[in-house]
CHARMM-style PDB file with segment names, atoms N, HN, CA, C and O in Angstrom:
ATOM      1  N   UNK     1     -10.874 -84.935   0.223  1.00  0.00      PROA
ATOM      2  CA  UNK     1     -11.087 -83.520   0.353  1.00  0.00      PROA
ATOM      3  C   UNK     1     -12.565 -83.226   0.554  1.00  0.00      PROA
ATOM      4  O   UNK     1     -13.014 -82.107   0.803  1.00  0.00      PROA
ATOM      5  N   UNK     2     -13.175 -84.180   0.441  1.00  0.00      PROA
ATOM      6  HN  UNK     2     -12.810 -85.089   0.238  1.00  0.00      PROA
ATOM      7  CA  UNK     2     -14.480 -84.097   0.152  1.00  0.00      PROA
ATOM      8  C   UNK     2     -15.111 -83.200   1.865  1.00  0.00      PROA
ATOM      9  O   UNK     2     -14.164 -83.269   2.649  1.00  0.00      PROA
ATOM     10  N   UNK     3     -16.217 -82.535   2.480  1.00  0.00      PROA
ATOM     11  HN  UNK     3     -16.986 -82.478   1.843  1.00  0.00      PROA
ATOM     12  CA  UNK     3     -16.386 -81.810   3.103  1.00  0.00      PROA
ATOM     13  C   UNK     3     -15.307 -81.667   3.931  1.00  0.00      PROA
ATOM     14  O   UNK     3     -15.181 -82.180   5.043  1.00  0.00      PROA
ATOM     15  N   UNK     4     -14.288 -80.734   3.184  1.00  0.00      PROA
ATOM     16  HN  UNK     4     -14.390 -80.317   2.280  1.00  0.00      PROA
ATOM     17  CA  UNK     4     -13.297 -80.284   3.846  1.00  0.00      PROA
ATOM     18  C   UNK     4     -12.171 -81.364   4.785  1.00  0.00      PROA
ATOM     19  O   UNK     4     -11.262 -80.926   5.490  1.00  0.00      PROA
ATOM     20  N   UNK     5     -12.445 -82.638   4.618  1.00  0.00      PROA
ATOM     21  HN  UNK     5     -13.184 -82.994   4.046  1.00  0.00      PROA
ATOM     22  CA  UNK     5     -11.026 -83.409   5.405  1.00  0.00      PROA
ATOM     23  C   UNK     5     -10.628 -84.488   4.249  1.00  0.00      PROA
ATOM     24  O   UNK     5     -11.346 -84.990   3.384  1.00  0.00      PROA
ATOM     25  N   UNK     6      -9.373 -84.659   4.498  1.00  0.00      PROA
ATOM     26  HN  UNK     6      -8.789 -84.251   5.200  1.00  0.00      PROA
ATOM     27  CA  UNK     6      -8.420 -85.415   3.514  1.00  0.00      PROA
ATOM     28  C   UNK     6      -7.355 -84.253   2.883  1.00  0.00      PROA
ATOM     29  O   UNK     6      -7.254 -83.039   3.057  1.00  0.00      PROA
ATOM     30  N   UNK     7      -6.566 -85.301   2.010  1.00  0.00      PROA
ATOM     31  HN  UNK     7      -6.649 -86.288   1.868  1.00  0.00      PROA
ATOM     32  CA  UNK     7      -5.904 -84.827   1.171  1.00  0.00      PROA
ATOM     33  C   UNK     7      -5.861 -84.420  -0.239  1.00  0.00      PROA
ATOM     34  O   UNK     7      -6.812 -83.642  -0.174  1.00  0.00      PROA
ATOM     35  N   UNK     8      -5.639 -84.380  -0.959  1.00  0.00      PROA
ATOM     36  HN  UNK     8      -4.866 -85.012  -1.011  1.00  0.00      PROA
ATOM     37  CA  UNK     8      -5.854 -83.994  -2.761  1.00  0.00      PROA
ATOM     38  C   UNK     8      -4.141 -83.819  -3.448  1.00  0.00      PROA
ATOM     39  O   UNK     8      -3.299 -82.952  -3.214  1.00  0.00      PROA
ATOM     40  N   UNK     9      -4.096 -84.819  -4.202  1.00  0.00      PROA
ATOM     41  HN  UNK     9      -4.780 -85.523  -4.392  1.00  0.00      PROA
ATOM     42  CA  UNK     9      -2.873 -84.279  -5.359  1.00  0.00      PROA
ATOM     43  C   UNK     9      -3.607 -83.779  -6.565  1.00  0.00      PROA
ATOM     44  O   UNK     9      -4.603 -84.220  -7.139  1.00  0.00      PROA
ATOM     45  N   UNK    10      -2.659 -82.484  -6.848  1.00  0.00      PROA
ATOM     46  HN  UNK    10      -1.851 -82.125  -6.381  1.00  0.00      PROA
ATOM     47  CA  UNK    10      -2.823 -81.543  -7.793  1.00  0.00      PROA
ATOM     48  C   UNK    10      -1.491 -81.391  -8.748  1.00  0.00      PROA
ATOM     49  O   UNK    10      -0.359 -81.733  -8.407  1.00  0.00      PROA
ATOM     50  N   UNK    11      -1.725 -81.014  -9.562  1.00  0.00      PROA
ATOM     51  HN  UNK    11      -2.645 -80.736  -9.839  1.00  0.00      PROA
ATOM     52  CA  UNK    11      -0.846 -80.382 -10.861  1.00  0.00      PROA
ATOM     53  C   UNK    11      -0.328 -78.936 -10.042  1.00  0.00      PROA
ATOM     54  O   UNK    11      -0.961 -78.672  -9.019  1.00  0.00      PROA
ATOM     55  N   UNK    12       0.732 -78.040 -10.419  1.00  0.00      PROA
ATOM     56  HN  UNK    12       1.246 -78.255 -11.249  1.00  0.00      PROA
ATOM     57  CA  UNK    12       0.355 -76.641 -10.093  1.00  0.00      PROA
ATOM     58  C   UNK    12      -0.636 -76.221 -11.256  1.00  0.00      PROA
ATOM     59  O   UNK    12      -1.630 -75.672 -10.781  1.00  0.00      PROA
ATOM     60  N   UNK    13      -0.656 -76.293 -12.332  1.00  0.00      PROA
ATOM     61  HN  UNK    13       0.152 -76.739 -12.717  1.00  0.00      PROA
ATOM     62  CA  UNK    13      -1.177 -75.684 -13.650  1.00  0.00      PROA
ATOM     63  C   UNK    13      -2.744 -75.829 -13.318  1.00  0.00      PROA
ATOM     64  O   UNK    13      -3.487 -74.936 -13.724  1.00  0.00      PROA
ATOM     65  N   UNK    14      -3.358 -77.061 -12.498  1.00  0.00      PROA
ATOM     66  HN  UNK    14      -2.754 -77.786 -12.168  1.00  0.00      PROA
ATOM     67  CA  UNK    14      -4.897 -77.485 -12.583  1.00  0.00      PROA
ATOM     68  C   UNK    14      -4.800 -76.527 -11.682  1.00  0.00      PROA
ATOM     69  O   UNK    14      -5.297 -75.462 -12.050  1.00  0.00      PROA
ATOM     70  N   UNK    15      -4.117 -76.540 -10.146  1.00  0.00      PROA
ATOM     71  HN  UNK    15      -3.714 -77.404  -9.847  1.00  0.00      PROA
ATOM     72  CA  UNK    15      -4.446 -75.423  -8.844  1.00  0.00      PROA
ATOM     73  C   UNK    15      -4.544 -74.524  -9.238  1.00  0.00      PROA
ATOM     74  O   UNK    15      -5.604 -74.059  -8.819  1.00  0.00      PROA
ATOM     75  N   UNK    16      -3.822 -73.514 -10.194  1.00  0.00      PROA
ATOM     76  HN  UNK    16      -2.961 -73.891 -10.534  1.00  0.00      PROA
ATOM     77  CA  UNK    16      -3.789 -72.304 -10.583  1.00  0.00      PROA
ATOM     78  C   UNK    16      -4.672 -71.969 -11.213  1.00  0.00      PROA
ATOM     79  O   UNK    16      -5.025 -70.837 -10.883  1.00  0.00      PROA
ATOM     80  N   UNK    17      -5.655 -72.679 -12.546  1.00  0.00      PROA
ATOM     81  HN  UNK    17      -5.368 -73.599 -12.814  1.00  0.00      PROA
ATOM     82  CA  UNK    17      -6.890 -72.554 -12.672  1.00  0.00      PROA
ATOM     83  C   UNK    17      -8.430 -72.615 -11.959  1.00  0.00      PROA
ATOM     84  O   UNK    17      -9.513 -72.115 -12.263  1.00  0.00      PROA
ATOM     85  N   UNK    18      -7.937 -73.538 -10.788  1.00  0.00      PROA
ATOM     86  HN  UNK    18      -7.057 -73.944 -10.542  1.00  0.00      PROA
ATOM     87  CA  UNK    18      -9.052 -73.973 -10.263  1.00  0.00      PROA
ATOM     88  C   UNK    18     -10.030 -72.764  -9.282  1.00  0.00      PROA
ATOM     89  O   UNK    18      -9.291 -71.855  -8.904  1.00  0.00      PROA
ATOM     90  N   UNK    19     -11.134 -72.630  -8.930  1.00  0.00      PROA
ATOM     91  HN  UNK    19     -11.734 -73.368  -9.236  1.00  0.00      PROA
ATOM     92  CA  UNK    19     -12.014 -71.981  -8.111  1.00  0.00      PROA
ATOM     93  C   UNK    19     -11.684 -72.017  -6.860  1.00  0.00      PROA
ATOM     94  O   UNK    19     -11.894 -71.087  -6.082  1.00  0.00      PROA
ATOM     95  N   UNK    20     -11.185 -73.004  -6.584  1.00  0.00      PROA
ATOM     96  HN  UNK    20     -11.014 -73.760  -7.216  1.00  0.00      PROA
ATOM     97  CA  UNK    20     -10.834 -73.489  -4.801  1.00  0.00      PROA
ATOM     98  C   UNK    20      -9.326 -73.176  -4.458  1.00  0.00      PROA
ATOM     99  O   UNK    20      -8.854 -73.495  -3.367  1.00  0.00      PROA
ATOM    100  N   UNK    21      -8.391 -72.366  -5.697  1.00  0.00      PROA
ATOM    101  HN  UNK    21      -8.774 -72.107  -6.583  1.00  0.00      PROA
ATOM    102  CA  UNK    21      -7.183 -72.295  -4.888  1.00  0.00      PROA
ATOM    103  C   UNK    21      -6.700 -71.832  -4.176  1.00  0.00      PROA
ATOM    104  O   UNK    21      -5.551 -72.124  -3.844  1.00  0.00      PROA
ATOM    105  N   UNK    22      -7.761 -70.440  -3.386  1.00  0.00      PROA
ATOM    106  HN  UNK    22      -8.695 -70.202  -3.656  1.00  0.00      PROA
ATOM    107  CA  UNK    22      -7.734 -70.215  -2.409  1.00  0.00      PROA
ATOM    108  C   UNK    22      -8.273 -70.386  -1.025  1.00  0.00      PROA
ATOM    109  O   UNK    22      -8.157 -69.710  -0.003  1.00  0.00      PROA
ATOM    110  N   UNK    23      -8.860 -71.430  -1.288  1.00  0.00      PROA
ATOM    111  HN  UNK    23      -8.955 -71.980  -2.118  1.00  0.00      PROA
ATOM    112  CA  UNK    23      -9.317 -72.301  -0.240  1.00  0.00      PROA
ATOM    113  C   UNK    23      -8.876 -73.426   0.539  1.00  0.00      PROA
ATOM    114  O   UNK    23      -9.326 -74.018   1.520  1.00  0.00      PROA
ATOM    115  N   UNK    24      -7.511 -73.583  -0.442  1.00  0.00      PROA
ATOM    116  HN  UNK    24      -7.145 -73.102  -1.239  1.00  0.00      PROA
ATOM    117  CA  UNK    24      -6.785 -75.159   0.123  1.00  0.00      PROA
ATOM    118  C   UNK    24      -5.430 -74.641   0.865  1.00  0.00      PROA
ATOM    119  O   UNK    24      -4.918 -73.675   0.299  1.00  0.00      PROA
ATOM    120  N   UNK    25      -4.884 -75.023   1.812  1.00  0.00      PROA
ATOM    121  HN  UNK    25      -5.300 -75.808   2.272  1.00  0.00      PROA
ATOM    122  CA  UNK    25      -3.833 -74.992   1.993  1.00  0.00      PROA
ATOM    123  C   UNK    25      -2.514 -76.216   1.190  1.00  0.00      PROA
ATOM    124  O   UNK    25      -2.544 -77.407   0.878  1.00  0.00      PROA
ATOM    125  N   UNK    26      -1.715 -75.369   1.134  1.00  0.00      PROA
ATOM    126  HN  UNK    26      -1.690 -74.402   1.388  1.00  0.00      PROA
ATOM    127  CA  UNK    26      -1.015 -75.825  -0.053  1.00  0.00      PROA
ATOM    128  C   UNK    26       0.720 -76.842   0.901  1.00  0.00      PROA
ATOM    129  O   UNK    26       1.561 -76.262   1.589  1.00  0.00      PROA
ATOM    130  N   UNK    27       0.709 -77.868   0.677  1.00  0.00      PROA
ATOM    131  HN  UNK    27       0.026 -78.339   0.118  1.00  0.00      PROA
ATOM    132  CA  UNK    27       1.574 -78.520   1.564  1.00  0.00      PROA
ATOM    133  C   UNK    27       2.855 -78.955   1.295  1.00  0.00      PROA
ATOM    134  O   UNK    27       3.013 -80.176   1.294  1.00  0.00      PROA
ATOM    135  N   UNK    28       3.869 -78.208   1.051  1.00  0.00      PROA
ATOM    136  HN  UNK    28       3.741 -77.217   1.052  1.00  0.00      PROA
ATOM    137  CA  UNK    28       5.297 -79.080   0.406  1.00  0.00      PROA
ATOM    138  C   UNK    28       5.508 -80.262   1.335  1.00  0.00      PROA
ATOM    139  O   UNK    28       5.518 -80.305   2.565  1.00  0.00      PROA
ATOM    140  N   UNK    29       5.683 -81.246   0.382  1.00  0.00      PROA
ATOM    141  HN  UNK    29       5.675 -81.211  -0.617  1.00  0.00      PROA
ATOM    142  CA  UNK    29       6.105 -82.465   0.854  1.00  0.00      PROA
ATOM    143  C   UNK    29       7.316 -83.545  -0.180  1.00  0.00      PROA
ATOM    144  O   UNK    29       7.180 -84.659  -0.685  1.00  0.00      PROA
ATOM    145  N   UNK    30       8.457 -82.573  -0.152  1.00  0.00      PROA
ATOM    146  HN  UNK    30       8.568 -81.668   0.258  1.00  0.00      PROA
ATOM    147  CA  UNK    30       9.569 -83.323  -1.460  1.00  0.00      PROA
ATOM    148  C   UNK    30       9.719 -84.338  -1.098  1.00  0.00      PROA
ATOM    149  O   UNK    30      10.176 -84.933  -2.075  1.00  0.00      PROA
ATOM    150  N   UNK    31       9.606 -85.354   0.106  1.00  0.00      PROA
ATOM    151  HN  UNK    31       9.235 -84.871   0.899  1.00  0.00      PROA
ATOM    152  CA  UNK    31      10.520 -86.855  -0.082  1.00  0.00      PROA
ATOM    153  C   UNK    31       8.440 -87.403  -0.815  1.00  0.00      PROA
ATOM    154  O   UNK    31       8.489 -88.421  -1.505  1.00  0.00      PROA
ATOM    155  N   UNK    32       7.474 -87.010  -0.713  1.00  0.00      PROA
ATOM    156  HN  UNK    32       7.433 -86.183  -0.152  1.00  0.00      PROA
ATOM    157  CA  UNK    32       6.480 -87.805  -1.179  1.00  0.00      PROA
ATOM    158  C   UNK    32       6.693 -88.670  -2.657  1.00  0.00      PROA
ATOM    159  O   UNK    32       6.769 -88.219  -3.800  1.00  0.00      PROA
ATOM    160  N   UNK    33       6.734 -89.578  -2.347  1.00  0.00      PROA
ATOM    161  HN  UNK    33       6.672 -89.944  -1.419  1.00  0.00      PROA
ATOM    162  CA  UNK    33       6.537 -90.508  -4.112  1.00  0.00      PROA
ATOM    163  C   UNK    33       5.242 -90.997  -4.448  1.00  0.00      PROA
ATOM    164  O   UNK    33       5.190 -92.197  -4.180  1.00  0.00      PROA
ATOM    165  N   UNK    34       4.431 -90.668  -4.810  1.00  0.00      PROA
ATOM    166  HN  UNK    34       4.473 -89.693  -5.028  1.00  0.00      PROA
ATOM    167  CA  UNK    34       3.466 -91.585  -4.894  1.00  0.00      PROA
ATOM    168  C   UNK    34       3.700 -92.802  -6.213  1.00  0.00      PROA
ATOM    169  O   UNK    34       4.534 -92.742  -7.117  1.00  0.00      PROA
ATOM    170  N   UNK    35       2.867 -93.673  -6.012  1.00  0.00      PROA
ATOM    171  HN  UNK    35       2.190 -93.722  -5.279  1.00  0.00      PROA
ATOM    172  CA  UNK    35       2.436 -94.883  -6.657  1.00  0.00      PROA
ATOM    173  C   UNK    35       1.089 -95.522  -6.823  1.00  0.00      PROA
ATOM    174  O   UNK    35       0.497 -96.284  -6.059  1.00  0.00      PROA
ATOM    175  N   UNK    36       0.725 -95.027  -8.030  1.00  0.00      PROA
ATOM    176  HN  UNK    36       1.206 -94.408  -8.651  1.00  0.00      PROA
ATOM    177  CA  UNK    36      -0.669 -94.999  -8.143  1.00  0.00      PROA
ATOM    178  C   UNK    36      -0.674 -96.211  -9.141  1.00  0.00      PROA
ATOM    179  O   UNK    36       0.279 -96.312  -9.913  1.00  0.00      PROA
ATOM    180  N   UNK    37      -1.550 -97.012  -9.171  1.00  0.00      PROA
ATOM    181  HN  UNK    37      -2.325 -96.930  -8.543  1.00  0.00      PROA
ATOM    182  CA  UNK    37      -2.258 -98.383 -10.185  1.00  0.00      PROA
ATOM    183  C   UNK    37      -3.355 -97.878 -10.524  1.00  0.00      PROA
ATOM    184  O   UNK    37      -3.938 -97.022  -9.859  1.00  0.00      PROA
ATOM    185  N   UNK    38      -3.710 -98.292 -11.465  1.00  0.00      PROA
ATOM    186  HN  UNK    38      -3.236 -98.988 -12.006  1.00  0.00      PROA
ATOM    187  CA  UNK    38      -5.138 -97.803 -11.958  1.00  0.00      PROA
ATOM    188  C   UNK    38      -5.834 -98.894 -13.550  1.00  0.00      PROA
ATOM    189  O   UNK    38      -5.380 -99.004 -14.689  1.00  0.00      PROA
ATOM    190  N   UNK    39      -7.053 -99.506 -12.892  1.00  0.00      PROA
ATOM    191  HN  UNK    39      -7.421 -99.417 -11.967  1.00  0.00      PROA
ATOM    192  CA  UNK    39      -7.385-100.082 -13.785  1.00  0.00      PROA
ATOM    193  C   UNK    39      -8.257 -99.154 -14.362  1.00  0.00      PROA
ATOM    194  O   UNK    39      -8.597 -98.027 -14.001  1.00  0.00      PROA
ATOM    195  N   UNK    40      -8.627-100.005 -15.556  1.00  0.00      PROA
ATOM    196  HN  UNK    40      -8.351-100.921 -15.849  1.00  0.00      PROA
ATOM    197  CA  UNK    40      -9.544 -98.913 -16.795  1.00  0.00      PROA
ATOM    198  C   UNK    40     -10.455-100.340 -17.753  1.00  0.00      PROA
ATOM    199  O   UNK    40     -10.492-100.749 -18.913  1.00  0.00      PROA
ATOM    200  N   UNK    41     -11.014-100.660 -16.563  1.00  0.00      PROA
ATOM    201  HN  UNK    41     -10.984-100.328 -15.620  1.00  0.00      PROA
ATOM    202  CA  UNK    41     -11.621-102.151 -17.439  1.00  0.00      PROA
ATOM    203  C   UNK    41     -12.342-101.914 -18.441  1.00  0.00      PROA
ATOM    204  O   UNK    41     -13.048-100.952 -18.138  1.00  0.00      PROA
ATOM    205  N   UNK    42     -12.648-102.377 -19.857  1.00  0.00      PROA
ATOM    206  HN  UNK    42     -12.075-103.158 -20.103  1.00  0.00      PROA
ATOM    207  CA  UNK    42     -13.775-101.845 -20.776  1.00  0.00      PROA
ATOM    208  C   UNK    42     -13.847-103.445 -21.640  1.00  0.00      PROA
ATOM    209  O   UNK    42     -13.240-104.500 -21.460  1.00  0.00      PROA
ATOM    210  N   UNK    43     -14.645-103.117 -22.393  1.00  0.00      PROA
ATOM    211  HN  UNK    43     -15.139-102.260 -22.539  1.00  0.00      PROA
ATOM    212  CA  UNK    43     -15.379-104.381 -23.371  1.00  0.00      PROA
ATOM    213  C   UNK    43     -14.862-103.608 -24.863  1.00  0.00      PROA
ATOM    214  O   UNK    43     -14.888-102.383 -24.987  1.00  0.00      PROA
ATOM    215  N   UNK    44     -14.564-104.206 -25.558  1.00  0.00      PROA
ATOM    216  HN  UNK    44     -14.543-105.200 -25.458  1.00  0.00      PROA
ATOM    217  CA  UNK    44     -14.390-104.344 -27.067  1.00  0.00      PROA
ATOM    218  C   UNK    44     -15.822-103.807 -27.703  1.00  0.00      PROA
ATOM    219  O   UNK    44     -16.810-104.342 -27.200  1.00  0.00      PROA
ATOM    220  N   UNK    45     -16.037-102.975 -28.581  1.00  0.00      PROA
ATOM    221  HN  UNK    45     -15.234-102.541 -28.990  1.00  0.00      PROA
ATOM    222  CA  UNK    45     -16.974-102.319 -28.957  1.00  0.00      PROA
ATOM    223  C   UNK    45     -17.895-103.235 -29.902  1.00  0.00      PROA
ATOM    224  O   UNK    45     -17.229-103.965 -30.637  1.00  0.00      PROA
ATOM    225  N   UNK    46     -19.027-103.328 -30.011  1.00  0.00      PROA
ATOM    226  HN  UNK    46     -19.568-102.736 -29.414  1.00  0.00      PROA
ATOM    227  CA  UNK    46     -20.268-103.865 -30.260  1.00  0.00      PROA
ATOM    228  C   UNK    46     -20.582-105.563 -29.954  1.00  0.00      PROA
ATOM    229  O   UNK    46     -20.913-106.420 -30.773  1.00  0.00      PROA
ATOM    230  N   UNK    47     -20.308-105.725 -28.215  1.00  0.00      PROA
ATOM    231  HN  UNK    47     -20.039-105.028 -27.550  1.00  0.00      PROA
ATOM    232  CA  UNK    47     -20.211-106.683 -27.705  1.00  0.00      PROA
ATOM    233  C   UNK    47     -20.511-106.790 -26.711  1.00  0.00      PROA
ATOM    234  O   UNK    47     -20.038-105.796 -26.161  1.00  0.00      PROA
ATOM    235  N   UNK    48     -21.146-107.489 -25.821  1.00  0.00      PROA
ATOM    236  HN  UNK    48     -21.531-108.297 -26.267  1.00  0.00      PROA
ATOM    237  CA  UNK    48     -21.718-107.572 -23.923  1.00  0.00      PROA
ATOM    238  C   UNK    48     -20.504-108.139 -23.617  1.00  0.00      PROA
ATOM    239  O   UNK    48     -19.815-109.045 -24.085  1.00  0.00      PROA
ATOM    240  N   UNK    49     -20.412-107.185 -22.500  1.00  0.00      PROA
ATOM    241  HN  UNK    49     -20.972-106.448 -22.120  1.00  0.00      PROA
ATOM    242  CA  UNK    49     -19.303-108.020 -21.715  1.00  0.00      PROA
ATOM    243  C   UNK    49     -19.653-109.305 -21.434  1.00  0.00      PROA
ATOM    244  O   UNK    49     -20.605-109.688 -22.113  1.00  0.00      PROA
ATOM    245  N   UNK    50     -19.098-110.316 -20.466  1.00  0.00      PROA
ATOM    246  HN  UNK    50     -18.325-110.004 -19.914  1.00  0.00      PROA
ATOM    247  CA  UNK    50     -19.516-111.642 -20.487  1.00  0.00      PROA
ATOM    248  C   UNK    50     -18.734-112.212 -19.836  1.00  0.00      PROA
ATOM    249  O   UNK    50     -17.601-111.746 -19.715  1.00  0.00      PROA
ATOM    250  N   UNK    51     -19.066-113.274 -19.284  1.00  0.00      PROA
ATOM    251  HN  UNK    51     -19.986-113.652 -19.382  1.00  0.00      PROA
ATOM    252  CA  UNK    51     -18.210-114.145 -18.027  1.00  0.00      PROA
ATOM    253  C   UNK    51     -16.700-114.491 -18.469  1.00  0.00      PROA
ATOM    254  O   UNK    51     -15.868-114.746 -17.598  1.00  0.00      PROA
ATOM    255  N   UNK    52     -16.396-114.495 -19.680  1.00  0.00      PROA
ATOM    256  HN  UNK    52     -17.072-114.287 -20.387  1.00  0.00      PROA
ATOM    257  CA  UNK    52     -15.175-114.966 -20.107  1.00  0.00      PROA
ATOM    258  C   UNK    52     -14.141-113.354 -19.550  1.00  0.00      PROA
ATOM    259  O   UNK    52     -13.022-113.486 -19.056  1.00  0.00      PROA
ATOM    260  N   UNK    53     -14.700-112.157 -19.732  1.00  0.00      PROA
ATOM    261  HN  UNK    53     -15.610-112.049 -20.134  1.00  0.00      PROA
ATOM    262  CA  UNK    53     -14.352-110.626 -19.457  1.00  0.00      PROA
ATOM    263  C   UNK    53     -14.208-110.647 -18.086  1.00  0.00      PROA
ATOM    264  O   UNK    53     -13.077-110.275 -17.772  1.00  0.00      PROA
ATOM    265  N   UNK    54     -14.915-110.938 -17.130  1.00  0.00      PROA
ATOM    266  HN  UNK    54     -15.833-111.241 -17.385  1.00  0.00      PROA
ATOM    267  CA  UNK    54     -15.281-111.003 -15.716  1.00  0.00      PROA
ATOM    268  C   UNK    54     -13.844-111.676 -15.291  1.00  0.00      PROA
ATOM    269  O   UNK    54     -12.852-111.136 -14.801  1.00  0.00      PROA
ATOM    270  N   UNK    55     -14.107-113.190 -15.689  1.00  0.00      PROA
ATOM    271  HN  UNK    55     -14.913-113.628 -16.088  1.00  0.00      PROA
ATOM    272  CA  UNK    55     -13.156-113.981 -15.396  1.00  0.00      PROA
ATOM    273  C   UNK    55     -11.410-113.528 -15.708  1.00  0.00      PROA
ATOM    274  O   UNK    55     -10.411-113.618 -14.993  1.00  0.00      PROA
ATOM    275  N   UNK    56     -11.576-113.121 -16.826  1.00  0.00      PROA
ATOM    276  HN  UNK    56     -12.387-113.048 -17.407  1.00  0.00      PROA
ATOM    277  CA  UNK    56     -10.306-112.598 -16.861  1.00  0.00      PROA
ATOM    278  C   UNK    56      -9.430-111.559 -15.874  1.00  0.00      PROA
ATOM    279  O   UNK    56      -8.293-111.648 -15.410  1.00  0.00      PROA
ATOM    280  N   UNK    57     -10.608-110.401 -15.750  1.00  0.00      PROA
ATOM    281  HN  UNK    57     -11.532-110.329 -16.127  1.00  0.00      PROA
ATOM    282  CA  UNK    57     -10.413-109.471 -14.811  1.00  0.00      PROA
ATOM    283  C   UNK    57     -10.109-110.279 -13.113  1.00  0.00      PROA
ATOM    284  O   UNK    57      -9.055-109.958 -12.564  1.00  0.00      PROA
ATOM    285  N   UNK    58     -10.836-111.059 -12.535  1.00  0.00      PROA
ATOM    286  HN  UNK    58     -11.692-111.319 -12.980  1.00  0.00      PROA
ATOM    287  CA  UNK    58     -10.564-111.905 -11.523  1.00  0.00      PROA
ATOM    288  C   UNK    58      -9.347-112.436 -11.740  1.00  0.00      PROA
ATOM    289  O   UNK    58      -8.600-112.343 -10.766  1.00  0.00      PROA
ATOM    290  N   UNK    59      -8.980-112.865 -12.516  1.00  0.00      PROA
ATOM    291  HN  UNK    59      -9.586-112.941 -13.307  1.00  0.00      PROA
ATOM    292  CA  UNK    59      -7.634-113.644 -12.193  1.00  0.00      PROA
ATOM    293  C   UNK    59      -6.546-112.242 -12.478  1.00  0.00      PROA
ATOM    294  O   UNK    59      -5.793-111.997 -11.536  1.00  0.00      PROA
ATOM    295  N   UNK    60      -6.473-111.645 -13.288  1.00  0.00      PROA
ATOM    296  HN  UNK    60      -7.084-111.844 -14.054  1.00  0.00      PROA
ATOM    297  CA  UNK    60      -5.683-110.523 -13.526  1.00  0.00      PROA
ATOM    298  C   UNK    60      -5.159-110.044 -12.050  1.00  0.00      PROA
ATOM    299  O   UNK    60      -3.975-109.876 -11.758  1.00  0.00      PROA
ATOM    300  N   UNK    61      -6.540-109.815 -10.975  1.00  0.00      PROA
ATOM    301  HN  UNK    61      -7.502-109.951 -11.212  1.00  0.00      PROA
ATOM    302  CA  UNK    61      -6.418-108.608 -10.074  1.00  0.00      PROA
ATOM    303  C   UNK    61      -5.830-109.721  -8.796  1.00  0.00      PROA
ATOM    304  O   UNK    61      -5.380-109.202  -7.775  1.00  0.00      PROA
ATOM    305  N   UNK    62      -5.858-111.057  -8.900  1.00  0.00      PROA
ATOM    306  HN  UNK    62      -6.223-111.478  -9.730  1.00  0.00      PROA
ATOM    307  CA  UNK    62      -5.305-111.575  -8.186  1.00  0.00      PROA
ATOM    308  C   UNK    62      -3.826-112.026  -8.075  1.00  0.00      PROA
ATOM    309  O   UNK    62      -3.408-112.714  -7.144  1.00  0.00      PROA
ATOM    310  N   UNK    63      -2.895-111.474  -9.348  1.00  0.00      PROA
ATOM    311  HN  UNK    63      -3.235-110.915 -10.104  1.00  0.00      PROA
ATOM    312  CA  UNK    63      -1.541-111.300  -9.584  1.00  0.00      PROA
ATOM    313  C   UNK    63      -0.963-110.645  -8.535  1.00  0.00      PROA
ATOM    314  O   UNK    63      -1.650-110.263  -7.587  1.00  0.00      PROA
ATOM    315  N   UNK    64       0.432-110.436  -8.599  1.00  0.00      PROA
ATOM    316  HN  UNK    64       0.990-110.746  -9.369  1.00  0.00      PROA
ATOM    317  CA  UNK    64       1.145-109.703  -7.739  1.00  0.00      PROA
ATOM    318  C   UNK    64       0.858-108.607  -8.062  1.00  0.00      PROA
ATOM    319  O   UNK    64       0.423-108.508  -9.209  1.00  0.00      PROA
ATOM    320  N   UNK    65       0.978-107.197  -7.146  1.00  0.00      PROA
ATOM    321  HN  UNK    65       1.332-107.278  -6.215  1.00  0.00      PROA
ATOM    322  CA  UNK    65       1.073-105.622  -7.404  1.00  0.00      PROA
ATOM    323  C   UNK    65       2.357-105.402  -7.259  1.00  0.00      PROA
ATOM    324  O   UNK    65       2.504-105.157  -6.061  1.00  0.00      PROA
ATOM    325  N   UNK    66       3.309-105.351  -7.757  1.00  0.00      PROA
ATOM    326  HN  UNK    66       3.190-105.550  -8.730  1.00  0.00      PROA
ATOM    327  CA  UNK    66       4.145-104.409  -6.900  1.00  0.00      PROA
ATOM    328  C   UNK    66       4.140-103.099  -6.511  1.00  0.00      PROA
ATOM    329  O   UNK    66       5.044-102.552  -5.880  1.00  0.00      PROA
ATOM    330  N   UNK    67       3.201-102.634  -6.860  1.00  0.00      PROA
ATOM    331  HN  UNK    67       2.467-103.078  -7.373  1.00  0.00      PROA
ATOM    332  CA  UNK    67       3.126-100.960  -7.106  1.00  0.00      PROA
ATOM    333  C   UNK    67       2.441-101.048  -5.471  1.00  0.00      PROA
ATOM    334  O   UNK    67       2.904-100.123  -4.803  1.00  0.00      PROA
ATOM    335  N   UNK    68       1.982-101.455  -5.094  1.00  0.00      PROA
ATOM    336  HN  UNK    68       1.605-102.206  -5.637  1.00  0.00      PROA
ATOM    337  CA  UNK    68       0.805-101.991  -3.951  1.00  0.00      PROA
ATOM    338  C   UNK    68       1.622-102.052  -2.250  1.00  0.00      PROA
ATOM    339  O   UNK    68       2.685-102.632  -2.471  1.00  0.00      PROA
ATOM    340  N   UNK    69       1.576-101.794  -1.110  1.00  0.00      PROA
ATOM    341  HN  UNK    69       0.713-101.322  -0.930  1.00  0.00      PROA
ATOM    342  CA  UNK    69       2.629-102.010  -0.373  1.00  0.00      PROA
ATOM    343  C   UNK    69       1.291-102.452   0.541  1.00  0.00      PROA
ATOM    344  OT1 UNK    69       1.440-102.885   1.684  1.00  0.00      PROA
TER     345      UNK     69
END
């Protein structure tokens, strides 16, 4: 969405609050499914991350996705 091209998924509840909801055109699209993955990598608290963390994450992201097409 960023200077005006692309797309954006919204909540209705966030659109209806938001500053810009009259600025977007609003698009029904019922067969859409999305499938979103989402990592959230972090370190264990009062600790440096460290090659053993790294490494893990590398092999993790090289698994299958299925979520992934």
């Amino acid at each position: 969405m960023a200077r005006g091209h692309g797309i954006g998924v919204v909540t209705p509840g966030a659109l209806s609050g938001s500053q810009w909801r009259e600025a977007v055109e609003v698009v029904d699209s019922p067969g859409f499914k999305p499938q979103v993955r989402c990592w959230l990598p972090h370190r264990p608290p009062g600790r440096q991350a460290g090659a053993p963390d790294r490494g893990a994450l590398a092999e993790a992201l090289k698994g299958p996705m299925p979520l992934m097409s």
